[in-house]
Backbone as a printed PyTorch tensor [residue, N CA C, xyz], in Angstrom:
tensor([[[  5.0260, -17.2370,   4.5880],
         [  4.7090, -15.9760,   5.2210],
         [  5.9950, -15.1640,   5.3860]],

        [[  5.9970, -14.3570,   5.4250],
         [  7.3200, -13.2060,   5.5970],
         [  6.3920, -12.1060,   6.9150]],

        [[  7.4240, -11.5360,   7.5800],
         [  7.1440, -11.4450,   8.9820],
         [  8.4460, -10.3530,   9.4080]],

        [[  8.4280,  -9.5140,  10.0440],
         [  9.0810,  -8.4340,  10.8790],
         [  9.6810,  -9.1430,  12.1050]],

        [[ 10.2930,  -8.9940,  12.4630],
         [ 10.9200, -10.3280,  13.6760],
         [ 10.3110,  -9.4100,  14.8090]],

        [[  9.9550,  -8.0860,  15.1760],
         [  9.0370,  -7.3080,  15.9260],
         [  7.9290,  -7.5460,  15.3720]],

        [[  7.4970,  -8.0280,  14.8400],
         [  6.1080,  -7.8430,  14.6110],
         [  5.2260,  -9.4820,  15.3930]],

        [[  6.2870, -10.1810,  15.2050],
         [  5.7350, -11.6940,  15.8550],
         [  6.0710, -11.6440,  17.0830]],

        [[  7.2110, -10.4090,  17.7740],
         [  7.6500, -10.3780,  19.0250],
         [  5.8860,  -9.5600,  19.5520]],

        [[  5.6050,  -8.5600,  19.0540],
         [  4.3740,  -8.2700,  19.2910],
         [  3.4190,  -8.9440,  19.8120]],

        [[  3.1000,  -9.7000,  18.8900],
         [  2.0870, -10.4340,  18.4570],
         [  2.0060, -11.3610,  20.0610]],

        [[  2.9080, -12.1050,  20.3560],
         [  3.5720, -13.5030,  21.2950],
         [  2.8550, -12.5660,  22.6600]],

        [[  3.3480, -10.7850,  22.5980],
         [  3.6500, -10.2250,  23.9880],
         [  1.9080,  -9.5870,  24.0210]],

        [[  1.4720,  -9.3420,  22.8160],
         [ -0.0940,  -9.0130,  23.3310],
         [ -1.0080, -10.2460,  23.4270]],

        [[ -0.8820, -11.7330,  22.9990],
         [ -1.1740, -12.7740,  23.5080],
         [ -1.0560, -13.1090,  24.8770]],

        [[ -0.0070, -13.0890,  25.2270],
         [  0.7680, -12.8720,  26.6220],
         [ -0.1310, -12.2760,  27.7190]],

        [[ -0.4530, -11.1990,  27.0440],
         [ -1.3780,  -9.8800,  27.8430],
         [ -2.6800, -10.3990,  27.9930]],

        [[ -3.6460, -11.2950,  26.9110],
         [ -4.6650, -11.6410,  26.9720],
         [ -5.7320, -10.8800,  25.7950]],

        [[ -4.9590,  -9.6420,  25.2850],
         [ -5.7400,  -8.3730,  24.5280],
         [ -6.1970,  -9.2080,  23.0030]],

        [[ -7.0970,  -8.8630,  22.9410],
         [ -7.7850, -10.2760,  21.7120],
         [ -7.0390,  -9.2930,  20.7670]],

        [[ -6.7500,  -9.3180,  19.5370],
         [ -6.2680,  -9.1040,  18.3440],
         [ -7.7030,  -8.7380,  17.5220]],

        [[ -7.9500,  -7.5880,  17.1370],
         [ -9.1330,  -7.1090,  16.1570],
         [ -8.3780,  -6.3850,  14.7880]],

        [[ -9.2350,  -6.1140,  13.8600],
         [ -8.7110,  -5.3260,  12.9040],
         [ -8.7260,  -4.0010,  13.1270]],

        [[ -7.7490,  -3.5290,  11.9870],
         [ -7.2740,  -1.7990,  12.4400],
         [ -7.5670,  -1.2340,  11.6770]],

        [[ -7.9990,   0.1210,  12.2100],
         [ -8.7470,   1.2740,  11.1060],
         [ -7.6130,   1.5950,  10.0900]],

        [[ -6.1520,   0.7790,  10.4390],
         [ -4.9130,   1.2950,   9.1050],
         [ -5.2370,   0.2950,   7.9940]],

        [[ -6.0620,  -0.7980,   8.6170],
         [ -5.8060,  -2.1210,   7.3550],
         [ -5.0000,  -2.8850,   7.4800]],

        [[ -4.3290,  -2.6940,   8.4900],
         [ -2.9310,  -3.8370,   8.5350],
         [ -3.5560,  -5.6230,   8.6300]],

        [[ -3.1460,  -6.1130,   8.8790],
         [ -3.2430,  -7.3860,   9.1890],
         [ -2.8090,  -8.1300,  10.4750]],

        [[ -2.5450,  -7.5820,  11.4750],
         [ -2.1070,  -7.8690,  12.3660],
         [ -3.0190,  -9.1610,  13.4070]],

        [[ -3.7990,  -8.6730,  13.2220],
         [ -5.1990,  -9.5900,  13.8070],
         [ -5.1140, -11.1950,  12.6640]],

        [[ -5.2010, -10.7900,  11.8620],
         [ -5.1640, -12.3860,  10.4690],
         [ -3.5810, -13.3550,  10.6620]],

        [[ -2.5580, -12.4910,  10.6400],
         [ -1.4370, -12.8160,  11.1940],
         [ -1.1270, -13.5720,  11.8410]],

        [[ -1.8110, -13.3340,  13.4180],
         [ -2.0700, -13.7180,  14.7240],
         [ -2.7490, -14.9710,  14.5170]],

        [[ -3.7280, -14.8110,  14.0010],
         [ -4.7810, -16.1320,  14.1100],
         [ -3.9780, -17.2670,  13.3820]],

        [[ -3.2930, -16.6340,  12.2370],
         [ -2.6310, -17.9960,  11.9250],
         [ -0.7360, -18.5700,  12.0360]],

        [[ -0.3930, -17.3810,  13.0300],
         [  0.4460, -18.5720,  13.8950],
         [  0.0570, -18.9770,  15.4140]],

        [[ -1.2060, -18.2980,  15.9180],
         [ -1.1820, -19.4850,  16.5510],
         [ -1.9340, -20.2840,  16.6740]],

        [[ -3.0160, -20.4970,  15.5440],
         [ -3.8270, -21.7070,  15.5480],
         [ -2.7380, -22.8620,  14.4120]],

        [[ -1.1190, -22.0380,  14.3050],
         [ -0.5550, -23.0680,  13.2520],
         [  0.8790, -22.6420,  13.5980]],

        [[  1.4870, -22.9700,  15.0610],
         [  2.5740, -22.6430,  14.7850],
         [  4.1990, -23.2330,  14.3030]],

        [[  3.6690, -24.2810,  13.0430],
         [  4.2580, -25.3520,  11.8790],
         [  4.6060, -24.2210,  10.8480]],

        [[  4.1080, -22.9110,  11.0860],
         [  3.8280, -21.9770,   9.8570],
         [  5.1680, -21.7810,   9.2990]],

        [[  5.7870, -21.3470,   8.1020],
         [  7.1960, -21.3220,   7.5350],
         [  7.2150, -19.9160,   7.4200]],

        [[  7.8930, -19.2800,   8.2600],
         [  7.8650, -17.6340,   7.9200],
         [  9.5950, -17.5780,   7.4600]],

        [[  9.4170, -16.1840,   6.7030],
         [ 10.8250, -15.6330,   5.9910],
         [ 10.8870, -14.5150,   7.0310]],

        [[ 11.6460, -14.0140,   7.7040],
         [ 11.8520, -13.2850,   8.4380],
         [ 12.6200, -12.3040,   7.2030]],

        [[ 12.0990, -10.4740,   7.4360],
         [ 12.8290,  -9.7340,   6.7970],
         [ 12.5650,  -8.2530,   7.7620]],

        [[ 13.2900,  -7.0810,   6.5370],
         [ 13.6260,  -6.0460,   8.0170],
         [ 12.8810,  -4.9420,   6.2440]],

        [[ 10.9610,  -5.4020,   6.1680],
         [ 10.9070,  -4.9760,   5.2690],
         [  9.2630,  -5.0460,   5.0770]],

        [[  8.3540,  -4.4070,   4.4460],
         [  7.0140,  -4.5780,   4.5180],
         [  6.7940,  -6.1900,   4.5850]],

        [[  5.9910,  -6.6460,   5.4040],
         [  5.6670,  -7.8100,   5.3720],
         [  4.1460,  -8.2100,   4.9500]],

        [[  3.7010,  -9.4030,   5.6780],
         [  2.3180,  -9.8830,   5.2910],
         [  1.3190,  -8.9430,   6.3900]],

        [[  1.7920,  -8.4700,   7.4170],
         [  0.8600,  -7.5350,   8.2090],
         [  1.2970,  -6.5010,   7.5040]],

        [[  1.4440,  -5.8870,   7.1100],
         [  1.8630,  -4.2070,   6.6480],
         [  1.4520,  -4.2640,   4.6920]],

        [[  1.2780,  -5.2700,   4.2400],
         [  0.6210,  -5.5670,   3.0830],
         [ -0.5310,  -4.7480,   3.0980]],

        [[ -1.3570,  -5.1060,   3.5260],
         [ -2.5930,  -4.3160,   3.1850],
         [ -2.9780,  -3.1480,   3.8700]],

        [[ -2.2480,  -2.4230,   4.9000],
         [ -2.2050,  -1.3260,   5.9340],
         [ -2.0740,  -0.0160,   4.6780]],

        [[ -3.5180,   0.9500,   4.8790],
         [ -3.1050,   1.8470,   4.2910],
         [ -2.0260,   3.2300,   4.0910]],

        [[ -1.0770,   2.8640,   4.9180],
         [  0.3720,   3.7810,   5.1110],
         [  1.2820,   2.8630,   4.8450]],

        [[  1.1870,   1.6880,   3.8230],
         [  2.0390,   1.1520,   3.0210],
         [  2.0520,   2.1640,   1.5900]],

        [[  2.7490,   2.4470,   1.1160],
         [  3.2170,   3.4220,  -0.1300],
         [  4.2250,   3.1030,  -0.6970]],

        [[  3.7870,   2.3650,  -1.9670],
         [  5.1610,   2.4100,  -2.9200],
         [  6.3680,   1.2890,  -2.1230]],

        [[  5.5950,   0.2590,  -0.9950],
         [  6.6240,  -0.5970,  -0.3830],
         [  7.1980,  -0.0950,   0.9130]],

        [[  6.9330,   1.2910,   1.1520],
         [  7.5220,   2.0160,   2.2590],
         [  6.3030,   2.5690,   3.1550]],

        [[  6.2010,   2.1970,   4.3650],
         [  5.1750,   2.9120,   5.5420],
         [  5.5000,   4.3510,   5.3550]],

        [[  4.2290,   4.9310,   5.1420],
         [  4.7490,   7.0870,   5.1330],
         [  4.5350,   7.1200,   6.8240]],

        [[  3.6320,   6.4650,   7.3120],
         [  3.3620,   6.5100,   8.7150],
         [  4.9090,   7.5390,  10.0420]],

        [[  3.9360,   8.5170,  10.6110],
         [  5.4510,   8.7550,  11.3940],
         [  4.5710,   8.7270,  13.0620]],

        [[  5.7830,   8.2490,  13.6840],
         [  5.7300,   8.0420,  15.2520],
         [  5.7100,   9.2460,  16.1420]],

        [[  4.6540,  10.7930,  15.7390],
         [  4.8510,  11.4680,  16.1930],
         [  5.0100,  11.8460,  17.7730]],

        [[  4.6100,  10.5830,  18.3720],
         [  4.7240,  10.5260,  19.9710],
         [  6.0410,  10.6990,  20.4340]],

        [[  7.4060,  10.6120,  19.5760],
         [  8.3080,  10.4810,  19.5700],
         [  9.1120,  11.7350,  19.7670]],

        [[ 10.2790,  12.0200,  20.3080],
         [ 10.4010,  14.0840,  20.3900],
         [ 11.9580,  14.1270,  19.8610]],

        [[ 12.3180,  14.0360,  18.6390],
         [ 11.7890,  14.1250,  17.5920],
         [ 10.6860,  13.6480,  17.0410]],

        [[  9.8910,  13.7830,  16.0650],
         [  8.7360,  12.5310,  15.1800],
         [  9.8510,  11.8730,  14.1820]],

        [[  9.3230,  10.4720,  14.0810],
         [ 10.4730,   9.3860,  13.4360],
         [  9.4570,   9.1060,  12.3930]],

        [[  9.7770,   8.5390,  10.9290],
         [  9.1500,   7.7290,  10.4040],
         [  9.2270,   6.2490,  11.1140]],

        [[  8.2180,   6.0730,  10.6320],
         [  7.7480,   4.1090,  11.0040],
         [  8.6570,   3.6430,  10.6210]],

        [[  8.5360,   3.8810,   9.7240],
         [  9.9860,   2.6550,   8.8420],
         [ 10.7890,   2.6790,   9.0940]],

        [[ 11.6590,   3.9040,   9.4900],
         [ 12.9530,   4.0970,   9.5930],
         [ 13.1240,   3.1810,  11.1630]],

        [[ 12.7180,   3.4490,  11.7450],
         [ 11.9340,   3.4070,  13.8420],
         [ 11.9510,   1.1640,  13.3780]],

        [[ 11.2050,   1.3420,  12.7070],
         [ 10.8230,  -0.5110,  12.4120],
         [ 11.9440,  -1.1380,  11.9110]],

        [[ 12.7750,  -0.3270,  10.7510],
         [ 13.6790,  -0.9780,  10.1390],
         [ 14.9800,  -1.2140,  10.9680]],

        [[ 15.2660,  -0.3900,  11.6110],
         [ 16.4660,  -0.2490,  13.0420],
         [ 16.1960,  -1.2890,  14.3420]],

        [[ 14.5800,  -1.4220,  14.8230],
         [ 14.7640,  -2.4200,  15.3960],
         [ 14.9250,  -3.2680,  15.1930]],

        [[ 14.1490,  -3.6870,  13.7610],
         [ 14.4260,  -5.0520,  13.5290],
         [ 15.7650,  -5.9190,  13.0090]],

        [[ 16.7720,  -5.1370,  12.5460],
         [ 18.1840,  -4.7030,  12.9340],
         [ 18.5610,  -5.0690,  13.7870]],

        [[ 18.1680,  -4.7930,  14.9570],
         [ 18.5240,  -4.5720,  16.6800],
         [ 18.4000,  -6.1620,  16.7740]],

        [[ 17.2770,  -6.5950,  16.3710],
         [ 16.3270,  -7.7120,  16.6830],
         [ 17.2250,  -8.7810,  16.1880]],

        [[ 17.6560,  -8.6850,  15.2910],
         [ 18.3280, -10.0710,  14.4660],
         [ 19.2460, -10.0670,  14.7720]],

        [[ 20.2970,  -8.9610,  15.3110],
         [ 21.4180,  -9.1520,  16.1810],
         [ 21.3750, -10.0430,  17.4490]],

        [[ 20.5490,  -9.6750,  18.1100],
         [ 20.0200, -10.0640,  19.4980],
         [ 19.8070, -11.2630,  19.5760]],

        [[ 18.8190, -11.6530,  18.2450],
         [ 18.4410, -13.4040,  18.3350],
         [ 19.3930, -13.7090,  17.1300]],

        [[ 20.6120, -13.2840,  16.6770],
         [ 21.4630, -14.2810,  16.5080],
         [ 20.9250, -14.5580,  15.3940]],

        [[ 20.1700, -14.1180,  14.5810],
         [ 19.3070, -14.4570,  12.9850],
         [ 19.9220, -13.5380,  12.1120]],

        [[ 19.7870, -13.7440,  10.5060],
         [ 19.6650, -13.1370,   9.3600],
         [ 18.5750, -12.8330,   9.1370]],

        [[ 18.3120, -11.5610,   8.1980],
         [ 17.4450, -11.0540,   7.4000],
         [ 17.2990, -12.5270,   6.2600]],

        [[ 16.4550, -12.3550,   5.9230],
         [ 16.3160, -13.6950,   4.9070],
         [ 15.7800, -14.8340,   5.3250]],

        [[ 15.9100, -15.0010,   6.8420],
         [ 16.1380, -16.5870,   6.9600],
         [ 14.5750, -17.3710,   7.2460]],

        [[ 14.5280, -18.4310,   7.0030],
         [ 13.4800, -18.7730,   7.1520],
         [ 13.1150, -20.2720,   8.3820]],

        [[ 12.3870, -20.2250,   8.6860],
         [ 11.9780, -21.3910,  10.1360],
         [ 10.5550, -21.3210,  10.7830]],

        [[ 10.0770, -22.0190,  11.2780],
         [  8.4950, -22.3170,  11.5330],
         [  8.4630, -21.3400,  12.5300]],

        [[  7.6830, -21.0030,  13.0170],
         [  7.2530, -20.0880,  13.8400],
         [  7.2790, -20.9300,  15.3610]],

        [[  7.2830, -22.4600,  15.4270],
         [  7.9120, -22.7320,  16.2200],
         [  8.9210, -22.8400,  16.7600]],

        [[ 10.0090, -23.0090,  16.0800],
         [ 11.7390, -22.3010,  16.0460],
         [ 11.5510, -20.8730,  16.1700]],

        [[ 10.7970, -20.1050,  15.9470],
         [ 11.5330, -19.0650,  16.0990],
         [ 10.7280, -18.6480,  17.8890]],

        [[  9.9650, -19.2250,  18.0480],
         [  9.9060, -18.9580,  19.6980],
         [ 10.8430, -19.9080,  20.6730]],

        [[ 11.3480, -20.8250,  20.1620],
         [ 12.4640, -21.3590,  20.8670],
         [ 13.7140, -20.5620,  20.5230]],

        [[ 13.5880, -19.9580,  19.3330],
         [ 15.0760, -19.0860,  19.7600],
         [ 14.6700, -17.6590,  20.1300]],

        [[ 13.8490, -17.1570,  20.2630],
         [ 12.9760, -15.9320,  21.0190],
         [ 13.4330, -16.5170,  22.5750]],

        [[ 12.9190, -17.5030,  23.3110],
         [ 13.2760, -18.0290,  24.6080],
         [ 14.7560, -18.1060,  24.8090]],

        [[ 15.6680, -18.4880,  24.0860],
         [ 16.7730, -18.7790,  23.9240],
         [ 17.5650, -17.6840,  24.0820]],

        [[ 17.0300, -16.6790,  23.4080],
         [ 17.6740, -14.5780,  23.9440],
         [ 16.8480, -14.1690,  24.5710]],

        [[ 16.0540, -14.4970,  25.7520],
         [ 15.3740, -13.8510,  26.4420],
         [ 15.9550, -12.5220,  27.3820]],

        [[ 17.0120, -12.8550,  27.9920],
         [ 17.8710, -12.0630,  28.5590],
         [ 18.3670, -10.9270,  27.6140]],

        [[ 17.6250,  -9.1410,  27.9310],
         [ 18.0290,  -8.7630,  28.0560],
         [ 16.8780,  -8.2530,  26.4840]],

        [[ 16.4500,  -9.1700,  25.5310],
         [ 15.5450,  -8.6070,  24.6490],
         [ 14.4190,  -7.4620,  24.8120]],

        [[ 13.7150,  -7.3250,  26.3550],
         [ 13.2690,  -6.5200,  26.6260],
         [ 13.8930,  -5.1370,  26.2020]],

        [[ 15.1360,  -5.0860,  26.4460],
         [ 15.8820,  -3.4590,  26.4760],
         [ 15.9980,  -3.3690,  24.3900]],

        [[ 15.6570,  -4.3770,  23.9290],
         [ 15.7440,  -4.3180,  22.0870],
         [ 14.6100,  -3.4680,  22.0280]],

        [[ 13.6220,  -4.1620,  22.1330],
         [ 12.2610,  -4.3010,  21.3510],
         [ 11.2180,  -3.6070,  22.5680]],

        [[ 11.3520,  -2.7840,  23.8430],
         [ 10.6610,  -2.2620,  24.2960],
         [ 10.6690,  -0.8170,  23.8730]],

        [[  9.0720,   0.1220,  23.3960],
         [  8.9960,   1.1720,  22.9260],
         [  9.1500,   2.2900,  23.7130]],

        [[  9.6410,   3.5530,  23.3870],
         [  9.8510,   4.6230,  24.0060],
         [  8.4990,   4.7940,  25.0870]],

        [[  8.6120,   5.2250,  26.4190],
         [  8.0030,   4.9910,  27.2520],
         [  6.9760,   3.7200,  27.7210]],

        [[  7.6220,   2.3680,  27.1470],
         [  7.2390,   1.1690,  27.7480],
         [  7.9730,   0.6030,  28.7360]],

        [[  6.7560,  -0.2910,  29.4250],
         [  8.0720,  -0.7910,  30.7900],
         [  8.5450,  -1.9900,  30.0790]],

        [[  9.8060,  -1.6510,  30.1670],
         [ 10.6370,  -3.0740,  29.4850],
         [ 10.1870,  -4.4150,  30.4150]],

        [[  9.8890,  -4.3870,  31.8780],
         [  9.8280,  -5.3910,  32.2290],
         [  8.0960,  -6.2280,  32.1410]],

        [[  7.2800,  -4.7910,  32.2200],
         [  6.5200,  -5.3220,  31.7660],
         [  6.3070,  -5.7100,  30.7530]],

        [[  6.9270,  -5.8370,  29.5020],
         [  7.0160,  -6.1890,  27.9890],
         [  7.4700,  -7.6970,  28.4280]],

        [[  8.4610,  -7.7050,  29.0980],
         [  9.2000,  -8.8110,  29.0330],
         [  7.9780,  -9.9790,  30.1310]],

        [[  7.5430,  -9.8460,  31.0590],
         [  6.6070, -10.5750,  31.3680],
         [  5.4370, -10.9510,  30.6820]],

        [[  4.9570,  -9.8550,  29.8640],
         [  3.9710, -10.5710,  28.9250],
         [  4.6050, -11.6260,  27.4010]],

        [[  5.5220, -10.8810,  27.2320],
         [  6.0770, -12.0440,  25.6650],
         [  6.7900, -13.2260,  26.8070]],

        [[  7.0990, -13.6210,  27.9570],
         [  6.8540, -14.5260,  28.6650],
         [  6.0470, -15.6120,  28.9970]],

        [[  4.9350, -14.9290,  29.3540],
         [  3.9710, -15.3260,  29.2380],
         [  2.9290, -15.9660,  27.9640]],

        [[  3.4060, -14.9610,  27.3300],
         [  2.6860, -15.3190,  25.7360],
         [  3.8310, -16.6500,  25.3230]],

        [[  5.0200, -16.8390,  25.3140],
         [  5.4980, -18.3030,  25.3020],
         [  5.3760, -19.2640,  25.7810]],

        [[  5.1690, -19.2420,  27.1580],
         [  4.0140, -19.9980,  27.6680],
         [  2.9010, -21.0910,  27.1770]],

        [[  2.1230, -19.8220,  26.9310],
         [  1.3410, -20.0870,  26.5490],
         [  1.1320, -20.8530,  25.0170]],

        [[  1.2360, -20.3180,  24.4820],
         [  2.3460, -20.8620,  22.5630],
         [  3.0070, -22.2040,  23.1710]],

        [[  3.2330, -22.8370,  24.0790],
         [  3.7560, -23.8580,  24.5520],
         [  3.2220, -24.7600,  25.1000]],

        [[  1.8170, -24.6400,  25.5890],
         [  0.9330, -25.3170,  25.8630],
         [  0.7740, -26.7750,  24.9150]]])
């Protein structure tokens, strides 16, 4: 599997929340994703800062690049550009490479391992960082059961 290192941070923090995972009127995969790290989290993901296996079938994939833009944003950002920077942010933070690969159980032990302070990475323009950070908390937790 290949994977957005935000995109499994997602994933952990709307688990966390309790919000079931459905499919999206974009096509993404985010919901299929979900189901299979955590009914499998042995799973071997490639971590990259680049369309992955959720953004595969999302129809604002183009040519390898999301056209998608974050107009909530003041400026409006493209997706990609907005995705590709955090996840940047992200691999600094947890101390990872682009490239690298590890079960999806390693990578929530080293998700736990930079907990401090990941909220202020990976929380979105007008999110509460702390509430972000209590639910992907929680969602480890739980993934830990």
């Amino acid at each position: 599997m290949r994977a957005r290192p935000h995109h499994l941070i997602d994933i952990v923090t709307q688990y966390g929340a309790g919000r079931p995972f459905r499919p999206s009127d974009y096509g993404h995969a985010v919901h299929t994703v979900a189901e299979r790290v955590i009914s499998d989290v042995d799973v071997t993901i490639e971590f990259v800062v680049d369309a992955d296996d959720i953004c595969a079938p999302c129809v604002h994939l183009v040519d390898g690049r999301c056209d998608d833009v974050l107009s909530q944003l003041d400026p409006p950002v493209s997706k990609q550009d907005y995705n590709d920077d955090l996840d940047r942010r992200l691999l600094v933070h947890l101390e990872m490479t682009e490239g690298q690969v590890m079960s999806f159980r390693e990578y929530l032990g080293v998700i736990r391992a930079h907990l401090d302070g990941i909220e202020q990475v990976c929380a979105h323009p007008g999110e509460d960082p702390a509430g972000r950070l209590s639910k992907l908390t929680e969602g480890l937790e739980k993934l830990e059961e």
